[in-house]
MARMITI-544028 format. One record per residue (C-alpha): residue number from 1; residue in one letter; x, y, z. Coordinates in steps of 0.1 Angstrom, whole numbers, padded with zeros to 4 digits, always signed. Layout:
REM residues N
NODE   fivex   selo       X       Y       Z
NODE     NUM      A       X       Y       Z
...
REM end
This chain:
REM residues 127
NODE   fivex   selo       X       Y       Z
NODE       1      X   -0007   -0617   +0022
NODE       2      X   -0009   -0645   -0001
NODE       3      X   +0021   -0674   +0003
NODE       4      X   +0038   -0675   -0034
NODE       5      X   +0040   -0710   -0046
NODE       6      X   +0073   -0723   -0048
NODE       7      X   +0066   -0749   -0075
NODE       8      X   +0052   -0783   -0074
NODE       9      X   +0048   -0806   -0044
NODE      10      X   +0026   -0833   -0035
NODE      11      X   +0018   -0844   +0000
NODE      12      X   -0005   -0876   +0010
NODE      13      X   -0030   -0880   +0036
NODE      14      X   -0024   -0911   +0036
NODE      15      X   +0013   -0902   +0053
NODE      16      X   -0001   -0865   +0072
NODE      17      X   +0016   -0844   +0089
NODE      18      X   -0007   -0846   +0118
NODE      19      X   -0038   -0867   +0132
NODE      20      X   -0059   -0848   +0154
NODE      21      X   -0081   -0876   +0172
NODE      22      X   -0115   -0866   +0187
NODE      23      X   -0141   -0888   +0199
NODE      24      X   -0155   -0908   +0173
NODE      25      X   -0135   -0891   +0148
NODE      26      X   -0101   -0880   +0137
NODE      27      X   -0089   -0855   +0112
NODE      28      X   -0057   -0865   +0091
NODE      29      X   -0040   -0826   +0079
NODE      30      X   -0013   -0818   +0056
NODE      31      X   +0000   -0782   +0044
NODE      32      X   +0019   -0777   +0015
NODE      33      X   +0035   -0740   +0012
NODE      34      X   +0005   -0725   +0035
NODE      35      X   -0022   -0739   +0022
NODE      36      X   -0037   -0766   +0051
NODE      37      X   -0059   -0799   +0038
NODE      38      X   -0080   -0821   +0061
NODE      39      X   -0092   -0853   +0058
NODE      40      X   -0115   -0862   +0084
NODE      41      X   -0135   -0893   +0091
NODE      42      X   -0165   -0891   +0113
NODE      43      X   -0176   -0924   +0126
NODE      44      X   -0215   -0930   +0134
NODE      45      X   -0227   -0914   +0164
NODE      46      X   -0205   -0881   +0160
NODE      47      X   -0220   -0850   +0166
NODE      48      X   -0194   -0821   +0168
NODE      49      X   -0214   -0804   +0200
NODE      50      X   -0205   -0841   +0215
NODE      51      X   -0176   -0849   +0194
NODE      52      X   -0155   -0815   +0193
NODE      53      X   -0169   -0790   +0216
NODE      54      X   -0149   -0801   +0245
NODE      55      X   -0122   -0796   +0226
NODE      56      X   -0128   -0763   +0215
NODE      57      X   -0145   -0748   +0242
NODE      58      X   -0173   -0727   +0218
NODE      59      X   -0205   -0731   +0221
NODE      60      X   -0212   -0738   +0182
NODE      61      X   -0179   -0747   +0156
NODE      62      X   -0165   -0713   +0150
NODE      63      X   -0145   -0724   +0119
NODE      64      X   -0154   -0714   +0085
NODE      65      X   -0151   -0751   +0061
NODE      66      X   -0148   -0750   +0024
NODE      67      X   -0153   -0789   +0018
NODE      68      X   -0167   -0821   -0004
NODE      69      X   -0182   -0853   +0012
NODE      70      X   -0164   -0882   -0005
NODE      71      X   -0188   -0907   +0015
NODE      72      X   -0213   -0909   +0045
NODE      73      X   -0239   -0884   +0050
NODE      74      X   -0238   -0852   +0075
NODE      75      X   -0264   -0827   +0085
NODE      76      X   -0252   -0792   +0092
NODE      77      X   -0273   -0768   +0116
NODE      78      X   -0267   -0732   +0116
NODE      79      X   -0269   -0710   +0148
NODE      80      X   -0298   -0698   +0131
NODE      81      X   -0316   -0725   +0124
NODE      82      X   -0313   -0736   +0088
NODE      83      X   -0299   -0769   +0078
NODE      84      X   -0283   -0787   +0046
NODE      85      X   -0277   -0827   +0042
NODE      86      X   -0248   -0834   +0032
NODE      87      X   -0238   -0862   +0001
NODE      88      X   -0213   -0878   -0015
NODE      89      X   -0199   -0854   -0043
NODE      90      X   -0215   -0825   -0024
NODE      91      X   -0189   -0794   -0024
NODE      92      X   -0200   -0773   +0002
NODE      93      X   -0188   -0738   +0024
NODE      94      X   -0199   -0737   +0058
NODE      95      X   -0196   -0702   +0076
NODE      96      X   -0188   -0701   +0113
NODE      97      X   -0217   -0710   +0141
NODE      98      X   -0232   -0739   +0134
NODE      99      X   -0234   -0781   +0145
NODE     100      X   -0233   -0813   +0126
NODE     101      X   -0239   -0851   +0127
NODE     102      X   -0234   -0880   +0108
NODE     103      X   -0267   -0894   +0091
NODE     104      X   -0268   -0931   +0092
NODE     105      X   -0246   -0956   +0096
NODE     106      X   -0216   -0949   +0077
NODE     107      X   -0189   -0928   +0081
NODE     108      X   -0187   -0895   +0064
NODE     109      X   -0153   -0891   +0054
NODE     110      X   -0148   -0850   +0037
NODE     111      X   -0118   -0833   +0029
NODE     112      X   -0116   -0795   +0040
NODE     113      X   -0100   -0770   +0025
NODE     114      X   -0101   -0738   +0043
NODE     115      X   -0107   -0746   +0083
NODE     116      X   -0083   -0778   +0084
NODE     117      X   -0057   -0754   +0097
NODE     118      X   -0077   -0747   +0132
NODE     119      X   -0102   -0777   +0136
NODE     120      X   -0108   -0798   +0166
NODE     121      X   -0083   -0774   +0187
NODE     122      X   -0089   -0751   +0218
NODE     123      X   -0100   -0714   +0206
NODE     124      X   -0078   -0702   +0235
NODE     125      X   -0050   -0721   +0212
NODE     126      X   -0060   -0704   +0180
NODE     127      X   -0059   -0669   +0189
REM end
């Protein structure tokens, strides 16, 4: 069931409610009346089967991610083989199974709307 919205709010990420830290990364999360947003910054170097896996304990992310790159550059690997590169101004949905790595060396900083709520935590913890 759908949380009603109870009128206007603002949050910023700037200020978020939580930082979830991960190596060579972090995620900076706000939610405003049930709806979660992420901010995450991945360094050079970070590749989530590095990065995240230890902290999720799957063998591939199993969080769906409706997102945009605002900078950097990712590649995205499904389970199944097929891949995207990720750009700036890219908006992008990402089902569950799959790995990624920064491209270069910049950061790629993304916002994510739809798996900021779970990311970079245990799957025993999200059940």
């Amino acid at each position: 069931m759908e949380t009603p919205l109870r009128g206007i709010r603002g949050k910023n990420l700037d200020l978020p409610d939580e930082t979830r830290e991960f190596a060579r990364g972090k995620m900076d999360v706000v939610t405003l009346d049930g709806v979660t947003v992420g901010r995450a910054v991945f360094e050079p170097g970070w590749k989530w089967s590095e990065s995240v896996r230890p902290i999720a304990g799957t063998e591939s992310c199993e969080v769906a991610h409706v997102g945009y790159v605002i900078s950097g550059r990712m590649q995205v690997r499904m389970d199944d083989g097929t891949e995207l590169d990720l750009r700036p101004g890219d908006a992008v949905t990402i089902p569950p199974g799959h790995d990624a790595w920064v491209l270069g060396g910049e950061p790629c900083v993304m916002l994510d709307f739809s798996g900021a709520d779970q990311y970079a935590k245990s799957a025993a913890g999200r059940g």
